[in-house]
C-alpha positions in Angstrom: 105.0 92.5 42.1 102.8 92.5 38.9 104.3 95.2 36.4 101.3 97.6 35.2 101.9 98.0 31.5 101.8 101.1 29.1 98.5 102.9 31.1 98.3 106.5 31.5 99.5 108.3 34.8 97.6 109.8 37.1 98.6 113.3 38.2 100.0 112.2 41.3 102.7 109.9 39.6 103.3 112.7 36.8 104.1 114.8 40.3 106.3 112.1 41.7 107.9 111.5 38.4 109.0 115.4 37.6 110.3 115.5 40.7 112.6 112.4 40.3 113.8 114.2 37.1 114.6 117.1 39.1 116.2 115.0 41.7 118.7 113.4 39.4 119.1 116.6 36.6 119.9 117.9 40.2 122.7 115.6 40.6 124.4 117.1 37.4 124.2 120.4 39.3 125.0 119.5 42.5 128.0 117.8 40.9 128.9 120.8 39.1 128.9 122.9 42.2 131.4 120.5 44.2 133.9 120.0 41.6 135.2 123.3 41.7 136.8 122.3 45.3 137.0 118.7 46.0 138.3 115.8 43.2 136.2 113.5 41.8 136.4 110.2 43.7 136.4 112.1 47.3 132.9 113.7 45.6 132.0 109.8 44.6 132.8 108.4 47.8 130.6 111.1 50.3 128.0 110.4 47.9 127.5 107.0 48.3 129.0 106.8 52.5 126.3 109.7 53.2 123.8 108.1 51.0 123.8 104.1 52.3 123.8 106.1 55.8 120.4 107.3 54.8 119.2 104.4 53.0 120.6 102.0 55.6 117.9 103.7 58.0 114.9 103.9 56.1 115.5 100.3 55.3 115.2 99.7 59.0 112.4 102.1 59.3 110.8 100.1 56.8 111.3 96.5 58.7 113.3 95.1 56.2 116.7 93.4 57.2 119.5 93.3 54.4 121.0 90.0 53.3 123.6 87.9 55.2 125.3 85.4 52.8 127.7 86.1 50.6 126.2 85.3 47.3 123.6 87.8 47.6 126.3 90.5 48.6 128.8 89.3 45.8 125.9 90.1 43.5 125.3 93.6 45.1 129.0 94.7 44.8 128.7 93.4 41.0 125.4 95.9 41.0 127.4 98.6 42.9 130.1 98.3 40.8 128.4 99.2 37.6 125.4 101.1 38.3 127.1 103.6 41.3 130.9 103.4 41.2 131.6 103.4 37.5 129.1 105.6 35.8 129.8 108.1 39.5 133.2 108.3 38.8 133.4 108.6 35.0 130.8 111.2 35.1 132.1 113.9 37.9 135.0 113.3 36.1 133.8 114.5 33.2 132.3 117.2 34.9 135.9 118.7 35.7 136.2 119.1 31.6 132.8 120.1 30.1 129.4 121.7 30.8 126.8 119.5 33.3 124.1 119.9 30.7 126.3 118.5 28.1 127.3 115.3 30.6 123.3 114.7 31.0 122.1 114.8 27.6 125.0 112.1 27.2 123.8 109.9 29.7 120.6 110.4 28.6 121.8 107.3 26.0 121.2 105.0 28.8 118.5 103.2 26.7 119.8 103.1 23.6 122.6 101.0 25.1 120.2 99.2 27.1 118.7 98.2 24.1 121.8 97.2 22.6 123.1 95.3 26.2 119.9 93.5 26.7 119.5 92.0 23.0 123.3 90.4 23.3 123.0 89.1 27.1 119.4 88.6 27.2 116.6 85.7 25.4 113.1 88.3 26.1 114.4 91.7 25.3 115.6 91.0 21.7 115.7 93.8 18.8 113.0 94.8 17.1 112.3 97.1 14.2 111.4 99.5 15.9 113.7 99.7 18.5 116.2 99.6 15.6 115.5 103.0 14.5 115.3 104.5 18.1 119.1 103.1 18.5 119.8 104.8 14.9 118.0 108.0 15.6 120.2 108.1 18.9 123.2 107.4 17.2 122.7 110.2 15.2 122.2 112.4 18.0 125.3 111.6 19.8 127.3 112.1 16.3 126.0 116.0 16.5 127.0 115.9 20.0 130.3 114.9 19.5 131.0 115.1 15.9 133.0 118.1 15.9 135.1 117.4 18.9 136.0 114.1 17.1 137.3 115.4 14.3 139.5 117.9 16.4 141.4 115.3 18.0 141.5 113.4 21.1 141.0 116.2 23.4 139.8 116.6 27.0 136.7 117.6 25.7 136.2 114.9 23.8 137.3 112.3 26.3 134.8 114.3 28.6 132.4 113.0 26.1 133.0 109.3 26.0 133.7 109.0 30.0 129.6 110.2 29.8 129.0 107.2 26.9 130.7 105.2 29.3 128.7 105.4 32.2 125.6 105.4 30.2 127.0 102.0 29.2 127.6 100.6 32.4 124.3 101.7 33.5 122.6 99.5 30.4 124.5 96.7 31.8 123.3 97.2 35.7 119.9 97.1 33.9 120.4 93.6 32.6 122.4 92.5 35.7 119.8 93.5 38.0 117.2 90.9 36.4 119.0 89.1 39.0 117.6 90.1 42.2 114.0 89.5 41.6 115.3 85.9 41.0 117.4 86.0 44.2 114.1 87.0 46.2 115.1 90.7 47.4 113.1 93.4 47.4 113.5 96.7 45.4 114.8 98.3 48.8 116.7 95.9 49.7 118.7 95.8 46.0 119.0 99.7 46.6 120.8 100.1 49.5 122.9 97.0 49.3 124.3 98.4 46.1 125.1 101.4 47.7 126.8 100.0 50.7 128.5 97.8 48.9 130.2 100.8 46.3 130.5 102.8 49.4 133.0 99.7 50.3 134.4 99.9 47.5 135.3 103.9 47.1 135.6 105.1 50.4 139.2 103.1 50.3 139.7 104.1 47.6 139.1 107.5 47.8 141.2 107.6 51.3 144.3 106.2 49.5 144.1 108.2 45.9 143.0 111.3 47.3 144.0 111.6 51.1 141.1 113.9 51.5 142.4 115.1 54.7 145.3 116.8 53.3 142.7 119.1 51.4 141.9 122.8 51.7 137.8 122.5 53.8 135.3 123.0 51.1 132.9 125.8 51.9 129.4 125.7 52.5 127.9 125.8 49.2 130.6 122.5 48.6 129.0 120.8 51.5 125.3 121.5 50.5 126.4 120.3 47.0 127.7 117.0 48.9 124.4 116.9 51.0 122.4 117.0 47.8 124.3 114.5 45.8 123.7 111.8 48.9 120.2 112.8 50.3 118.7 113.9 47.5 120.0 112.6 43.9 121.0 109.6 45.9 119.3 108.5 49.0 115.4 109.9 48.2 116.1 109.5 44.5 115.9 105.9 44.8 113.0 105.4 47.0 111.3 107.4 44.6 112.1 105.5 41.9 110.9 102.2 43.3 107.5 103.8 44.4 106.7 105.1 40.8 108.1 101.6 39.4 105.7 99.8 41.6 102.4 102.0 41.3 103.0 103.0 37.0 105.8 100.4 35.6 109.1 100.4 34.3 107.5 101.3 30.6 106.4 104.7 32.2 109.2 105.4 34.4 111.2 105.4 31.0 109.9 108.6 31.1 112.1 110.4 33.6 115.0 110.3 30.6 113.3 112.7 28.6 113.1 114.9 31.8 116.1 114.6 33.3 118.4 116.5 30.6 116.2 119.5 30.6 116.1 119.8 34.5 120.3 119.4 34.7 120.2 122.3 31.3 118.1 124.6 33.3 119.9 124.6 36.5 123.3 124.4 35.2 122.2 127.9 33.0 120.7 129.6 35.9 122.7 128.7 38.6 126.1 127.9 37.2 126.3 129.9 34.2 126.7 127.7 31.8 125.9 127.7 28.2 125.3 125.1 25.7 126.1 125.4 21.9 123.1 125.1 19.2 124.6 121.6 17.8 123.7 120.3 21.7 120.4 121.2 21.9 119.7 119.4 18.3 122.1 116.3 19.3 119.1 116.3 22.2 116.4 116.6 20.2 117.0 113.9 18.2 118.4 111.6 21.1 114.9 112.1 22.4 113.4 110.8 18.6 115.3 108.0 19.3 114.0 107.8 22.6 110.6 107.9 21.9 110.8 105.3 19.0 112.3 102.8 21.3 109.5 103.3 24.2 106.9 103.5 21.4 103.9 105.1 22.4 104.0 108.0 20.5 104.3 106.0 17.2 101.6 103.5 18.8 98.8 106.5 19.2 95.9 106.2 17.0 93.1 108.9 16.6 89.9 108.2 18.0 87.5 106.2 16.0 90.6 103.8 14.8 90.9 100.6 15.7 92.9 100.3 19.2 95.9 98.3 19.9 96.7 96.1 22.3 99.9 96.7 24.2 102.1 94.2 24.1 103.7 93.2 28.2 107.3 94.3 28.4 109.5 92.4 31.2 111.1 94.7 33.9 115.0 95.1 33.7 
């Protein structure tokens, strides 16, 4: 698949692309709803089970069979690992302790460590100038995020805080590990649900021997719709989404969907949960998404008409 570079949208694929941003600011909600009743890894582990259910059948419904040896499923429960069990778990956790808005315009870092991630591990995606300041900009950003609570102490807050760093973290590395696949000769689909299966492996164990989700109270109906949501929709149609805008508009413009995604998790976790987020937030966000827009570039790379254009320059795929 030939990556289409840096052109504009059509409205359809704006369409598809607010609603992924809904589907995954959704998540922070959805998240928020379910961990007033059920602990974190038994919320992790539904997500994934109930999502590789779904995933595992539109795969077949699609024609395409999943891998057999073990060095491509080694390589999915690596994928699993960091980009679904990790930055799942660190991030309902941190859930439990601080505001869902807060936890997305955290994880909202995701590129700036990519940046960081693929420079180190990585001989095509080095640093540049530019993407230098996006990373300082962000920086910034997360020090008016979390400034304060640093300077308080090691509280829960604060560790709230770093579990969200972490997992935007261990996404930037699923980013770079994932160049592998293409290599391997999967498909999109194929990588998608075998990383879910494969973390659904790894946390439905888990979650039976830490948690022994049978000795707890039955959540109630909101609970289960919350559960629902994480796995069909955050999870399951998520993805699929994901890889159709990645194959009709590119990974450059599905960058996008982090601006988005922050805003959508702020205004459902204010109208629907009640939550409130302090001024220094909302300006730690603002100048994350600086940083943001530095490092995808565009926005410093637009020229009035009448100047002389510039040609784009290709960016690999993750």
């Amino acid at each position: 698949m030939t990556e289409t570079v840096n052109r504009p949208m059509a409205p359809r694929e704006w369409g598809m692309l607010v609603l992924l941003s809904l589907l995954w600011g959704g998540s922070f909600f959805f998240t928020g709803v379910a961990v007033r009743e059920l602990p974190p890894l038994t919320i992790v582990a539904l997500r994934v089970g109930l999502a590789a259910l779904l995933l595992l059948a539109i795969a077949r419904a699609m024609g395409l069979r999943m891998p057999r040896n073990l060095a491509a499923w080694t390589a999915l429960a690596g994928m699993g690992a960091l980009n679904n069990a990790v930055p799942f778990c660190l991030l309902v956790w941190a859930q439990t302790r601080i505001a869902s808005g807060l936890a997305s315009i955290l994880n909202a870092t995701t590129p700036l460590w990519t940046v960081i991630v693929a420079h180190a591990l990585t001989s095509d995606e080095r640093m540049t100038g530019k993407r230098l300041a996006g990373v300082a900009l962000g920086f910034a950003g997360v020090v008016i995020l979390i400034g304060p609570d640093a300077r308080d102490g090691l509280s829960a807050g604060l560790l709230a805080q770093l579990a969200c760093l972490g997992a935007a973290v261990s996404y930037a590395f699923a980013g770079v590990y994932g160049r592998r696949f293409r290599r391997m000769g999967l498909a999109p689909m194929q990588t998608a649900t075998g990383q879910v299966v494969a973390s659904s492996v790894l946390l439905v164990p888990a979650a039976l021997i830490v948690d022994r989700p049978w000795t707890l109270a039955m959540p109630s109906l909101p609970a289960w719709g919350a559960l629902i949501g994480l796995a069909a929709l955050s999870t399951a149609l998520g993805y699929v989404l994901y890889f159709r805008i990645l194959a009709r508009a590119g990974a450059t413009n599905l960058l996008l969907v982090t601006f988005l995604i922050p805003v959508s998790a702020i205004v459902l976790g204010a109208t629907m949960l009640g939550e409130r987020l302090a001024a220094r937030d909302l300006y730690g966000m603002l100048v994350i998404g600086l940083g943001l827009l530095a490092i995808d570039g565009r926005a410093l790379a637009w020229r009035p008409r009448g100047r002389a254009p510039t040609i784009a320059q290709p960016r690999r795929a993750p």
